[in-house]
C-alpha positions, 0 to 999 in steps of 0.5 A: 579768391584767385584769377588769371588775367591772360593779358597780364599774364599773371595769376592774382589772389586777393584775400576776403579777409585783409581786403589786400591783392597780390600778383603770387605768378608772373609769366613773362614772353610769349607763355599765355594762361589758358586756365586754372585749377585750384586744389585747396585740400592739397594746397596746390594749383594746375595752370595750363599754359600755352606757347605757340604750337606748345601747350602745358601744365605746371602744378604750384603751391597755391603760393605761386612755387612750383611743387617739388621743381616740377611741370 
């Protein structure tokens, strides 16, 4: 199961089967997490995030790495 918590800033994921939680994506100053889309097929995840005026989206592996480099 994942989540963002935006006041953390953090993207969690806890598994059903070990019952253990971890935090896979920290976002740190002023980058706050709007919203999360989840693509299992492709192993992948959108996050939208906002700074500022400014709002953008990074495709990452569902580990929390960015997908070839790329927002």
């Amino acid at each position: 199961m994942y989540w963002c918590d935006k006041l953390k800033g953090t993207i969690e994921v806890f598994s059903l089967n070990t019952k253990k939680r971890a935090i896979i994506q920290h976002y740190a100053g002023d980058h706050k997490i709007v919203a999360l889309k989840l693509v299992p097929s492709l192993g992948e995840m959108f996050v939208t995030l906002q700074s500022g005026d400014h709002t953008h989206i990074d495709r990452q592996s569902m580990k929390g790495d960015l997908v070839d480099g790329n927002h």
